[in-house]
PQR file of N, CA, C, O and H, with PARSE charges and radii, in Angstrom:
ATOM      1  N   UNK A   1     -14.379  -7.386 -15.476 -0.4000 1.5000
ATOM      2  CA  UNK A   1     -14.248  -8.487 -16.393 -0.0000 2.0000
ATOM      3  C   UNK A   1     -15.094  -9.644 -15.848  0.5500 1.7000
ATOM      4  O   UNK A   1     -14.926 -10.073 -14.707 -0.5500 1.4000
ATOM      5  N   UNK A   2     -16.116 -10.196 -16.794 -0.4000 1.5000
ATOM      6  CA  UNK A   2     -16.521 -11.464 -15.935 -0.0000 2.0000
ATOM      7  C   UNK A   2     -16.112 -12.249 -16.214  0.5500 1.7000
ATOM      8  O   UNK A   2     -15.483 -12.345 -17.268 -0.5500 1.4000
ATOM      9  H   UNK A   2     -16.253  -9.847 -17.721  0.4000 1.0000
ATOM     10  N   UNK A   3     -16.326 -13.383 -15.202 -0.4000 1.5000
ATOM     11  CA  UNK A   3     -15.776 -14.538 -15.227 -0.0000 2.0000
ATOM     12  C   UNK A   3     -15.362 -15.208 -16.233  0.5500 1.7000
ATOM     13  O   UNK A   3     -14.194 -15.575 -16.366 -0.5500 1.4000
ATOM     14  H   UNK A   3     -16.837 -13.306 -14.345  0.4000 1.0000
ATOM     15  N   UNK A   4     -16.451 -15.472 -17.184 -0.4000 1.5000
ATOM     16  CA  UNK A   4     -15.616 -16.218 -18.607 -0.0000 2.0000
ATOM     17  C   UNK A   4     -14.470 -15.616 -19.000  0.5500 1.7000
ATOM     18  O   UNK A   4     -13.502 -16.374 -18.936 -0.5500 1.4000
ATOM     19  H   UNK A   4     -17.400 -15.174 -17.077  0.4000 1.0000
ATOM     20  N   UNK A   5     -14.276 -14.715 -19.317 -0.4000 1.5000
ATOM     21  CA  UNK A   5     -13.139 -13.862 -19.769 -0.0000 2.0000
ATOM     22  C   UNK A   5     -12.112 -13.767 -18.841  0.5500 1.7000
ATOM     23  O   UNK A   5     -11.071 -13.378 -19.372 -0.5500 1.4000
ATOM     24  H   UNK A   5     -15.063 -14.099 -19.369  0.4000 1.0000
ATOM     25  N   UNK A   6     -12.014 -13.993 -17.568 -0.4000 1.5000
ATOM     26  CA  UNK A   6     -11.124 -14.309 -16.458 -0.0000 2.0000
ATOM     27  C   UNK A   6     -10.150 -15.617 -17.162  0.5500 1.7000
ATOM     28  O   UNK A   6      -9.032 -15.517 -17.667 -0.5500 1.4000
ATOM     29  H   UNK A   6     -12.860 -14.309 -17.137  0.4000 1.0000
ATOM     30  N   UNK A   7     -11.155 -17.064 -16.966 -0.4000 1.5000
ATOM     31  CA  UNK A   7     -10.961 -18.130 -17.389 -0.0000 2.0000
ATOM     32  C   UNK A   7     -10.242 -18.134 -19.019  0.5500 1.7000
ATOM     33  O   UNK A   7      -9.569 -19.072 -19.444 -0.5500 1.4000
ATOM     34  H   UNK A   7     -12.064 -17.145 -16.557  0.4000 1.0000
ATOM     35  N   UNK A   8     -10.488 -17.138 -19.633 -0.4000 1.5000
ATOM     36  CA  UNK A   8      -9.934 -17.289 -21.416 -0.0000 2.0000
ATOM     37  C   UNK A   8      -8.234 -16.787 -21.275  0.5500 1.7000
ATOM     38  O   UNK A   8      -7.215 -17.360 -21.660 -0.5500 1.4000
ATOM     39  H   UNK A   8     -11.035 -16.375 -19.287  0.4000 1.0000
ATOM     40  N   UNK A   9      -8.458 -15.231 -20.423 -0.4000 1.5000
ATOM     41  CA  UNK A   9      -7.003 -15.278 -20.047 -0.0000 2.0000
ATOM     42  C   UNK A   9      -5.966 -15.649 -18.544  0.5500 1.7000
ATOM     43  O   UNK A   9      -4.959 -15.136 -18.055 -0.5500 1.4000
ATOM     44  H   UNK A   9      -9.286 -14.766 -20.110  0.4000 1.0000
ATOM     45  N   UNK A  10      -6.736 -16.657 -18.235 -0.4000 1.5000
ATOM     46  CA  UNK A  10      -5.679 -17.375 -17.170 -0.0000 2.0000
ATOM     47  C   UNK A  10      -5.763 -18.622 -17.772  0.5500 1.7000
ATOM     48  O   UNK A  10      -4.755 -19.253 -17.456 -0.5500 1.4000
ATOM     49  H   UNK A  10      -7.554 -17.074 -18.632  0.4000 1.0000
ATOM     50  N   UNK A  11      -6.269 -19.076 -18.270 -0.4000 1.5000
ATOM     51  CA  UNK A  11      -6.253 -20.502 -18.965 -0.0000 2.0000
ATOM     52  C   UNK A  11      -6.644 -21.818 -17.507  0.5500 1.7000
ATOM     53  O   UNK A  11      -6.233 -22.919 -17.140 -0.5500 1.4000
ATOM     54  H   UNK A  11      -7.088 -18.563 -18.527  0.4000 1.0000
ATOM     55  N   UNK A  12      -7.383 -21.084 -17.213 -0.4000 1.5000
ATOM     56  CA  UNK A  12      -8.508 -22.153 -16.342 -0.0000 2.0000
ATOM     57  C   UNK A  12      -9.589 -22.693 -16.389  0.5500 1.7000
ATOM     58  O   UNK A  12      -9.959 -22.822 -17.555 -0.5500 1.4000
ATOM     59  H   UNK A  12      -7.716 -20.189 -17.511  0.4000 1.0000
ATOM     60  N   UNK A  13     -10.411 -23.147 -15.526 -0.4000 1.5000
ATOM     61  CA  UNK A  13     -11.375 -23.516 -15.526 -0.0000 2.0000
ATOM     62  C   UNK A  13     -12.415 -22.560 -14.859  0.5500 1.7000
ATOM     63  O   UNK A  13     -11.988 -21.732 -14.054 -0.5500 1.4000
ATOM     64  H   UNK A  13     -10.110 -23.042 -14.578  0.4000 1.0000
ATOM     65  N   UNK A  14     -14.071 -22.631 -15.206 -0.4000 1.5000
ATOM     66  CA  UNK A  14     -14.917 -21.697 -14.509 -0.0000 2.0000
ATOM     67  C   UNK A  14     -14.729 -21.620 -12.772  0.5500 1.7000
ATOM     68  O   UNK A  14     -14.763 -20.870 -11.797 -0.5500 1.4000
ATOM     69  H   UNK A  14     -14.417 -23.304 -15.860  0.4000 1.0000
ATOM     70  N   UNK A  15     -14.504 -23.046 -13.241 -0.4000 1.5000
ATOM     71  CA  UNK A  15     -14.814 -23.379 -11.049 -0.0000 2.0000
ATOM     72  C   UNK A  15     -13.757 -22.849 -10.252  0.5500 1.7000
ATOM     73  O   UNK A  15     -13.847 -22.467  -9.085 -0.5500 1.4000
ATOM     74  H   UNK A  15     -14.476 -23.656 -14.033  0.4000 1.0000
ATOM     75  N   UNK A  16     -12.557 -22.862 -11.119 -0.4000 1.5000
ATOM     76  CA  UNK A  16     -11.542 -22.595 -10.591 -0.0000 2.0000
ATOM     77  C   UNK A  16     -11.155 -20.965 -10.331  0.5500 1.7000
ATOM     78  O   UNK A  16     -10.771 -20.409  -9.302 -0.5500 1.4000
ATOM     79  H   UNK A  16     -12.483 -23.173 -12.066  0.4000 1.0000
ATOM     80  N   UNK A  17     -11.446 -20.360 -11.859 -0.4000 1.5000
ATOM     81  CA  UNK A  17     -11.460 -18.692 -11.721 -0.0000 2.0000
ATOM     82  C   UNK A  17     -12.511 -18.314 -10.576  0.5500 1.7000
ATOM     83  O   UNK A  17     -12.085 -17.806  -9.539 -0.5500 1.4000
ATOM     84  H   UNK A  17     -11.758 -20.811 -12.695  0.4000 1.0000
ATOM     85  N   UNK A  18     -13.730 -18.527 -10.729 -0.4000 1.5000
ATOM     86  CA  UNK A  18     -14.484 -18.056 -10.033 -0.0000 2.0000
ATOM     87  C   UNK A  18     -13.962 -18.348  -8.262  0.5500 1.7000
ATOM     88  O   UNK A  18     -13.921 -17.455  -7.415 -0.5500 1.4000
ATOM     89  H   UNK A  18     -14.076 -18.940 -11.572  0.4000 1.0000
ATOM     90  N   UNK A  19     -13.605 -19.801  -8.023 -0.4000 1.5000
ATOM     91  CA  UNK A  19     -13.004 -20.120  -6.541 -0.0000 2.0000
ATOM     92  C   UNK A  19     -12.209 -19.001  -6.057  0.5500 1.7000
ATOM     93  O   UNK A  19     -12.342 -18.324  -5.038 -0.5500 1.4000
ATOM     94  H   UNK A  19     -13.639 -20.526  -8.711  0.4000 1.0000
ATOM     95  N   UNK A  20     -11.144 -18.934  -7.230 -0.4000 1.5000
ATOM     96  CA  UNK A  20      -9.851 -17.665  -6.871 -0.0000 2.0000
ATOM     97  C   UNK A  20     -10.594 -16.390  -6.810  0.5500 1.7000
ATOM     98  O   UNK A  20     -10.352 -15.657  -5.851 -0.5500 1.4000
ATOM     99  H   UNK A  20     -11.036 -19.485  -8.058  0.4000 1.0000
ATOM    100  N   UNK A  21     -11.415 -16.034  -7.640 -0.4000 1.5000
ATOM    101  CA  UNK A  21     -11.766 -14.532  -7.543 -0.0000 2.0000
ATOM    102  C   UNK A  21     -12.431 -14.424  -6.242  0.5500 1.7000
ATOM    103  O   UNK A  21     -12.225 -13.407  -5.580 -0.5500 1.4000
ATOM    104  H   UNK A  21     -11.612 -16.628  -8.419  0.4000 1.0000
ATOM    105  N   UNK A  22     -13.209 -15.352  -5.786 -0.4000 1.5000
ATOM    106  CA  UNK A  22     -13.767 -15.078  -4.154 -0.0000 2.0000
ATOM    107  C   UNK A  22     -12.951 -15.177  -2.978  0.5500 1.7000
ATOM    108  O   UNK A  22     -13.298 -14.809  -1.856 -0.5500 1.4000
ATOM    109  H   UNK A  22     -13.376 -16.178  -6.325  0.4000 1.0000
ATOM    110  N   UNK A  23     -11.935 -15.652  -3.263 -0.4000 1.5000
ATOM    111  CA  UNK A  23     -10.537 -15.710  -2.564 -0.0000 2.0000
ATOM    112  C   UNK A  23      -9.998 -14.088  -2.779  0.5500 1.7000
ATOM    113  O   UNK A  23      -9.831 -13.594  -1.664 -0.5500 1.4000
ATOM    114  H   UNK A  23     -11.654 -15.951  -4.175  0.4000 1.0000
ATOM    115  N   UNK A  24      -9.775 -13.413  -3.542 -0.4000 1.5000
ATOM    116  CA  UNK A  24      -9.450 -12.088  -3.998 -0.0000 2.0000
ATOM    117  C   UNK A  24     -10.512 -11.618  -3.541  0.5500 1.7000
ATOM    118  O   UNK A  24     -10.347 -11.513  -2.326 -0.5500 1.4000
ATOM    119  H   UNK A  24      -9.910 -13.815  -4.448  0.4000 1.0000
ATOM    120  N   UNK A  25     -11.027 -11.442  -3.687 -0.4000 1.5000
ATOM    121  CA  UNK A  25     -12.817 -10.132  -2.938 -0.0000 2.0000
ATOM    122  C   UNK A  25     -12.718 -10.252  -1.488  0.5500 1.7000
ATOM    123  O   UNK A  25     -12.431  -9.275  -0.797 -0.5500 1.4000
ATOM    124  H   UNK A  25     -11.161 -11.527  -4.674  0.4000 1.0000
ATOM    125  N   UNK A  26     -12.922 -11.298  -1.042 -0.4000 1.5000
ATOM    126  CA  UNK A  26     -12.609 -11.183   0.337 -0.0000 2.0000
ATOM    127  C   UNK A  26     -11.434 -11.031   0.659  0.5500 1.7000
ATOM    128  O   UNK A  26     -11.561 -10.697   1.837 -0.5500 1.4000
ATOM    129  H   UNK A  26     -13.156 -12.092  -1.604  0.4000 1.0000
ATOM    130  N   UNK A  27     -10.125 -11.039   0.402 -0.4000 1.5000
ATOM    131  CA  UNK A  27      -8.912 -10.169   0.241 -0.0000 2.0000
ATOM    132  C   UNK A  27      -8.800  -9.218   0.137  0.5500 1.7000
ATOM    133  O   UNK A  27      -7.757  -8.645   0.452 -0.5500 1.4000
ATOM    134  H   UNK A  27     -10.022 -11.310  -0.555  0.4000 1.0000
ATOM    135  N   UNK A  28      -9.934  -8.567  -0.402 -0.4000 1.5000
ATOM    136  CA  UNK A  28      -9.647  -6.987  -0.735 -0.0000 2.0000
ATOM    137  C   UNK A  28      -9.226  -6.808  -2.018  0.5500 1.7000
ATOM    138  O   UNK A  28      -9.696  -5.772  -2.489 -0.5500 1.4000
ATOM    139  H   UNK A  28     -10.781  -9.032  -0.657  0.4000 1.0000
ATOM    140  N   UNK A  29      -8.594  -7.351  -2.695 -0.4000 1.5000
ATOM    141  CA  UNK A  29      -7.806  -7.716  -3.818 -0.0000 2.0000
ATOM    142  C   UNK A  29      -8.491  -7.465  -5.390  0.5500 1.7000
ATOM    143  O   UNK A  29      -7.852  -7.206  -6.411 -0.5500 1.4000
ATOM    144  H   UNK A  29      -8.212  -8.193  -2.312  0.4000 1.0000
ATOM    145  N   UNK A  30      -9.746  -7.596  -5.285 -0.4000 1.5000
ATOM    146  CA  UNK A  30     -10.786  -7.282  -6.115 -0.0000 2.0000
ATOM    147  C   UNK A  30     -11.983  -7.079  -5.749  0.5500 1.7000
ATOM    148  O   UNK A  30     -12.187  -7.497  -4.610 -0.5500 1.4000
ATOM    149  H   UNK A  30     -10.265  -7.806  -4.456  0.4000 1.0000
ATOM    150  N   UNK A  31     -13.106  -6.479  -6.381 -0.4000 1.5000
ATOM    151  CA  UNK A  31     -14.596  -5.895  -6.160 -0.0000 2.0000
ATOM    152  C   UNK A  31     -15.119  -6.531  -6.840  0.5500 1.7000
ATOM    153  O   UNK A  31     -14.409  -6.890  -7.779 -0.5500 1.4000
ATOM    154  H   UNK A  31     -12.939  -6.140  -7.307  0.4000 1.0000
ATOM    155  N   UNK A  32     -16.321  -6.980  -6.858 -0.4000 1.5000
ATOM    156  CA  UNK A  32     -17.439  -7.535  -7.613 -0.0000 2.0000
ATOM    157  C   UNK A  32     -18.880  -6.387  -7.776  0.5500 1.7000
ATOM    158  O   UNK A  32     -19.317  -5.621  -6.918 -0.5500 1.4000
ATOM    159  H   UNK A  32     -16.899  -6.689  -6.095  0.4000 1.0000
ATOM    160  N   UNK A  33     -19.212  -6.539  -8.716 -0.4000 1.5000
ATOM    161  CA  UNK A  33     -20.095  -6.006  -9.080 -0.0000 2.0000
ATOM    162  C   UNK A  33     -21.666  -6.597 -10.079  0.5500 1.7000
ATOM    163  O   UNK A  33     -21.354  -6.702 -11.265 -0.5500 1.4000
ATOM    164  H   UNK A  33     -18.857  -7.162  -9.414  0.4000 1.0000
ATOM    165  N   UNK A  34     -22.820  -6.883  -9.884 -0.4000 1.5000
ATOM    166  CA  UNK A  34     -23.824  -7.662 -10.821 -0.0000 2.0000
ATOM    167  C   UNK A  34     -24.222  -6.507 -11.914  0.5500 1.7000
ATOM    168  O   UNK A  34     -24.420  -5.350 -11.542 -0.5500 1.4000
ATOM    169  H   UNK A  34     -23.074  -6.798  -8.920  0.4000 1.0000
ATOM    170  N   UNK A  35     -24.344  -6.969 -13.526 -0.4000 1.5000
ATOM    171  CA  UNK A  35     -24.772  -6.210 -14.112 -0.0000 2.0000
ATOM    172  C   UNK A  35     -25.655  -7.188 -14.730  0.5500 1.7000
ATOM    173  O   UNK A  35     -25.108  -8.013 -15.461 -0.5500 1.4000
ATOM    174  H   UNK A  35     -24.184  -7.909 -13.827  0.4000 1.0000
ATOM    175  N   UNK A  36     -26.906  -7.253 -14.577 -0.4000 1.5000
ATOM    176  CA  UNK A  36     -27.840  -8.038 -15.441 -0.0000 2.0000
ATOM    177  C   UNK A  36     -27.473  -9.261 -14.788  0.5500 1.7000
ATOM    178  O   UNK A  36     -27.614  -9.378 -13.571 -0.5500 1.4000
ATOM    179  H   UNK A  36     -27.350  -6.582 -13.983  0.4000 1.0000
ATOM    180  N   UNK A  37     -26.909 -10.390 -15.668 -0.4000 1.5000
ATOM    181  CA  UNK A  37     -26.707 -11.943 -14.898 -0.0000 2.0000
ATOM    182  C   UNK A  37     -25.570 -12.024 -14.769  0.5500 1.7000
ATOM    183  O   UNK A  37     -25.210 -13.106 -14.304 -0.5500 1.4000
ATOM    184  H   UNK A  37     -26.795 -10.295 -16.657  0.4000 1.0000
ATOM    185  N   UNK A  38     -24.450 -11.003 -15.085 -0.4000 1.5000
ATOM    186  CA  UNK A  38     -23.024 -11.338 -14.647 -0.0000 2.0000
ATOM    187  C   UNK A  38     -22.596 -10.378 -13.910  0.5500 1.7000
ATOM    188  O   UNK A  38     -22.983  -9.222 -13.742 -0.5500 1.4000
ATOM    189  H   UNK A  38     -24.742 -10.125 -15.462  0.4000 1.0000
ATOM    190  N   UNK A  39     -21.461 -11.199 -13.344 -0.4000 1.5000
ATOM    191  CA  UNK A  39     -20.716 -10.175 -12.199 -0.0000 2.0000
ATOM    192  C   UNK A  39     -19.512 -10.044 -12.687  0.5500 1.7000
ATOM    193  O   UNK A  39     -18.846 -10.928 -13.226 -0.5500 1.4000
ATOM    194  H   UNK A  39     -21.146 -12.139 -13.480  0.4000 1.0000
ATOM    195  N   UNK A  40     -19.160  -8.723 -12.470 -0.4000 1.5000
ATOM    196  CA  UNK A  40     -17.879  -8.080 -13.283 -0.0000 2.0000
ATOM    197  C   UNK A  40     -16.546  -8.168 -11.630  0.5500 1.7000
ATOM    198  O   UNK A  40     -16.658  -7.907 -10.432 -0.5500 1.4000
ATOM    199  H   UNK A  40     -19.700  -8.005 -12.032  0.4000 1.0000
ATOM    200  N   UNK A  41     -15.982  -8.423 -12.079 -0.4000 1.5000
ATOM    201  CA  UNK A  41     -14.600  -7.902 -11.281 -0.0000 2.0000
ATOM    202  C   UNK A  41     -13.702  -7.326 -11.700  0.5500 1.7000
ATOM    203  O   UNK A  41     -13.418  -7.352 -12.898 -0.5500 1.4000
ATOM    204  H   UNK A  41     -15.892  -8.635 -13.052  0.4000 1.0000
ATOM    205  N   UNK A  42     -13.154  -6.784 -10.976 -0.4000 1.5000
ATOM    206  CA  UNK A  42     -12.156  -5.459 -11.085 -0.0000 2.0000
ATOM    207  C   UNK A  42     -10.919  -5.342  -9.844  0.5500 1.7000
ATOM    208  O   UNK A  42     -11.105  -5.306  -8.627 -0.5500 1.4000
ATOM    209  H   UNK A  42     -13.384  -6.762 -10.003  0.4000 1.0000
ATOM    210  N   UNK A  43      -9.889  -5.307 -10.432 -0.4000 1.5000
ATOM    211  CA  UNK A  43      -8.542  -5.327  -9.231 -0.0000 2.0000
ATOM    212  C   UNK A  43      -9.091  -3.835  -8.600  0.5500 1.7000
ATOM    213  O   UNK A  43      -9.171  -2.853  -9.337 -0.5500 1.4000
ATOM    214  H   UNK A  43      -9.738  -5.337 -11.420  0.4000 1.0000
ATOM    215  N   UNK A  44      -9.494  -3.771  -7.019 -0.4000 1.5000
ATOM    216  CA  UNK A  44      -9.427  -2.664  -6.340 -0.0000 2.0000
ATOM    217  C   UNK A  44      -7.408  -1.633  -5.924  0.5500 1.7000
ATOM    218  O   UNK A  44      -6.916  -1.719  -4.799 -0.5500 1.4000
ATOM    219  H   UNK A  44      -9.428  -4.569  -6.420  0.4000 1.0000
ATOM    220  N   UNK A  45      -6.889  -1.058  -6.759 -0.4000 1.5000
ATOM    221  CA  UNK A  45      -6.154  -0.292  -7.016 -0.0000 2.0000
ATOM    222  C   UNK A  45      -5.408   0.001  -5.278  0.5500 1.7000
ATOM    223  O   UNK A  45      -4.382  -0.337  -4.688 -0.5500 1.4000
ATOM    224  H   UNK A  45      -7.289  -0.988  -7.673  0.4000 1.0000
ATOM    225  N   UNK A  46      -6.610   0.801  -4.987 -0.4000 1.5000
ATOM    226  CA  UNK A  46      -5.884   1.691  -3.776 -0.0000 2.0000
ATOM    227  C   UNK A  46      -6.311   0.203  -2.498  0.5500 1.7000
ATOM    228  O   UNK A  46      -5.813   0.465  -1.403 -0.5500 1.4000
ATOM    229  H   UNK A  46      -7.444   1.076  -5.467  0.4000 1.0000
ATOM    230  N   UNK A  47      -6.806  -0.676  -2.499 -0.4000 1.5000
ATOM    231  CA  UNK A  47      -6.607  -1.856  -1.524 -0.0000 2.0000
ATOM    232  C   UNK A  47      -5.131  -2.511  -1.888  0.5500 1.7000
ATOM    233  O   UNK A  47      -4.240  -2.877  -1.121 -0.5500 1.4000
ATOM    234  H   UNK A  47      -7.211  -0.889  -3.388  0.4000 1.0000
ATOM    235  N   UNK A  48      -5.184  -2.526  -3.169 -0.4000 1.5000
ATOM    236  CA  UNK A  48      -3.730  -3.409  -3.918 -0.0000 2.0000
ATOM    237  C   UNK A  48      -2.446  -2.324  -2.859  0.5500 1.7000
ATOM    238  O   UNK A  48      -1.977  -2.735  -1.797 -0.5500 1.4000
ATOM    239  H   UNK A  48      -5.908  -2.229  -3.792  0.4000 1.0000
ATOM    240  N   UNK A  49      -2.197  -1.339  -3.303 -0.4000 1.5000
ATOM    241  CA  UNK A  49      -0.912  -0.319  -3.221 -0.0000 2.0000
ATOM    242  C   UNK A  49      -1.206  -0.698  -1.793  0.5500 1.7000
ATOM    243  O   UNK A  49      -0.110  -0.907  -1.273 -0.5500 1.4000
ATOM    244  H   UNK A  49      -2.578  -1.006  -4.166  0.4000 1.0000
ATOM    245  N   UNK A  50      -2.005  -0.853  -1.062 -0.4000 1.5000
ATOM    246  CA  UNK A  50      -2.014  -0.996   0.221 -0.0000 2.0000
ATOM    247  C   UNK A  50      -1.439  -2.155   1.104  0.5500 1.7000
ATOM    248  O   UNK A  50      -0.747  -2.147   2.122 -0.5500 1.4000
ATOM    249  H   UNK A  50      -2.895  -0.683  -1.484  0.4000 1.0000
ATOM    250  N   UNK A  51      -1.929  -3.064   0.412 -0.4000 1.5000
ATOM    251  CA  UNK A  51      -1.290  -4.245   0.537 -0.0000 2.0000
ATOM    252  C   UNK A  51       0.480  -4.376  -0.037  0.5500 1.7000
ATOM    253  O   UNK A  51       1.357  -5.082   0.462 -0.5500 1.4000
ATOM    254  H   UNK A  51      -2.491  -3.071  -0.415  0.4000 1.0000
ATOM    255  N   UNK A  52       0.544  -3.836  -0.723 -0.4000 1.5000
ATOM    256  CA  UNK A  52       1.660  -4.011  -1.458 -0.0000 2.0000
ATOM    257  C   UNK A  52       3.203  -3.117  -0.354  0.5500 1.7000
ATOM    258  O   UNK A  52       4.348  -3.524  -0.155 -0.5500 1.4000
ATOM    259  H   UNK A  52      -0.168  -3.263  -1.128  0.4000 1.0000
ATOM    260  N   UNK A  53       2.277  -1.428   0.273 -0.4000 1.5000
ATOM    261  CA  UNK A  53       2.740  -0.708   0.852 -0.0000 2.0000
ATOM    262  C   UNK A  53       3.480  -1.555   2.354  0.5500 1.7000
ATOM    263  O   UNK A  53       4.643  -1.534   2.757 -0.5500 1.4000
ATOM    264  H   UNK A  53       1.347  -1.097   0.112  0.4000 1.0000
ATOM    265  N   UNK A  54       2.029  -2.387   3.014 -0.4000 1.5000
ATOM    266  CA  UNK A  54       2.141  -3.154   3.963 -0.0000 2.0000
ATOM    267  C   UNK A  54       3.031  -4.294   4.109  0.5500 1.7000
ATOM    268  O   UNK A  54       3.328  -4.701   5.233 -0.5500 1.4000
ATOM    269  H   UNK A  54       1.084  -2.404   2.687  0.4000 1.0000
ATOM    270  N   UNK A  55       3.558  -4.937   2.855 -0.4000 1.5000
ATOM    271  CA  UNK A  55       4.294  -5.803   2.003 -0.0000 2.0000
ATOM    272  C   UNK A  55       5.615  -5.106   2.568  0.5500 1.7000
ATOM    273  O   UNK A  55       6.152  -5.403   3.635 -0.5500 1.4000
ATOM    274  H   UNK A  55       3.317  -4.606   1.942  0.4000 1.0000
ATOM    275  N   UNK A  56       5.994  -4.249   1.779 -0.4000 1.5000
ATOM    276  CA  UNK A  56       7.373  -3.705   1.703 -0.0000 2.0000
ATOM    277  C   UNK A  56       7.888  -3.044   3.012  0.5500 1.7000
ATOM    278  O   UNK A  56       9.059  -3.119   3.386 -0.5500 1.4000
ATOM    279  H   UNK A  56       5.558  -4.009   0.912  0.4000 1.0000
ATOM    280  N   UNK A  57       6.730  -2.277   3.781 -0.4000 1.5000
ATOM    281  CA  UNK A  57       7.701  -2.162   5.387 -0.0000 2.0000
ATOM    282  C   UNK A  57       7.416  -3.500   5.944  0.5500 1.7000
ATOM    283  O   UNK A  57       8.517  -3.671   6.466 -0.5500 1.4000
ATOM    284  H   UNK A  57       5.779  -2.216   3.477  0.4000 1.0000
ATOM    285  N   UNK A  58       6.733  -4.616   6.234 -0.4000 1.5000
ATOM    286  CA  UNK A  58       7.160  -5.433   6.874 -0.0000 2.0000
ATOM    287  C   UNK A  58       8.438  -6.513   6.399  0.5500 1.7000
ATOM    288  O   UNK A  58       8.823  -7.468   7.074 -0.5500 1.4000
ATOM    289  H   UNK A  58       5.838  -4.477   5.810  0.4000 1.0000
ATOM    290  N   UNK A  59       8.953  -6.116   5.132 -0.4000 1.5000
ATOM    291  CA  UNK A  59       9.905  -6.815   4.702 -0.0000 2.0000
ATOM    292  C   UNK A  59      11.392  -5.468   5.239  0.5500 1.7000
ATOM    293  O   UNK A  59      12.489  -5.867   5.631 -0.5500 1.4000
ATOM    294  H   UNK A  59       8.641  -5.340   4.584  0.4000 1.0000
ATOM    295  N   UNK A  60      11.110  -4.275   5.143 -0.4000 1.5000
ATOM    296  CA  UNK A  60      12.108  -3.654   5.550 -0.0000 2.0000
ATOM    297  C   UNK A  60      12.758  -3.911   6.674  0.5500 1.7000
ATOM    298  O   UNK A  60      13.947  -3.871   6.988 -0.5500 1.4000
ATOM    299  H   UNK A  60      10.219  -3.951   4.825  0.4000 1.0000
ATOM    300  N   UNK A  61      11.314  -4.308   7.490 -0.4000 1.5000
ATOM    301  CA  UNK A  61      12.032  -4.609   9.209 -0.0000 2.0000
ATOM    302  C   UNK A  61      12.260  -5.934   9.157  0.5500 1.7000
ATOM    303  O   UNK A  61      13.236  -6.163   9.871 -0.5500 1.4000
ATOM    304  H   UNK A  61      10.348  -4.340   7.234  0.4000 1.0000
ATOM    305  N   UNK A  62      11.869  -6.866   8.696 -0.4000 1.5000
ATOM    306  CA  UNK A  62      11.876  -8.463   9.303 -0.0000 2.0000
ATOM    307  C   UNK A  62      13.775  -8.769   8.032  0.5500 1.7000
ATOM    308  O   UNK A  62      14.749  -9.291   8.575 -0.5500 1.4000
ATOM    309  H   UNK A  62      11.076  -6.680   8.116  0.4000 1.0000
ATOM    310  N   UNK A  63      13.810  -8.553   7.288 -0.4000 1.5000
ATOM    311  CA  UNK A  63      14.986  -9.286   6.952 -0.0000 2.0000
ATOM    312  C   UNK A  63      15.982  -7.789   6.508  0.5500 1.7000
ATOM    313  O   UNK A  63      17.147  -7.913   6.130 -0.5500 1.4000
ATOM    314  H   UNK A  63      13.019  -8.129   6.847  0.4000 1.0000
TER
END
């Protein structure tokens, strides 16, 4: 999804989607990709479950 279309359904601003999505990529959290003049992003799936996996045993042990 590029960016504009990020911004239409989060109801933000460019500067702002785009800030967060580079916050997410370097998270792992999403991929970027250039097609022509835009860059598409995409939630990376098996980084997510990973994180999410990593999420839930450190909550098993800590509380």
């Amino acid at each position: 999804m590029p960016v504009n279309q990020v911004t239409e359904h989060a109801d933000v601003s460019q500067s702002t989607a785009s800030q967060q999505l580079a916050l997410l990529r370097r998270g792992g959290i999403v991929t970027s990709r250039r097609v022509g003049k835009e860059v598409l992003y995409r939630g990376d799936r098996d980084s997510i479950a990973r994180i999410f996996g990593d999420l839930q045993d450190y909550l098993k042990s800590c509380c």
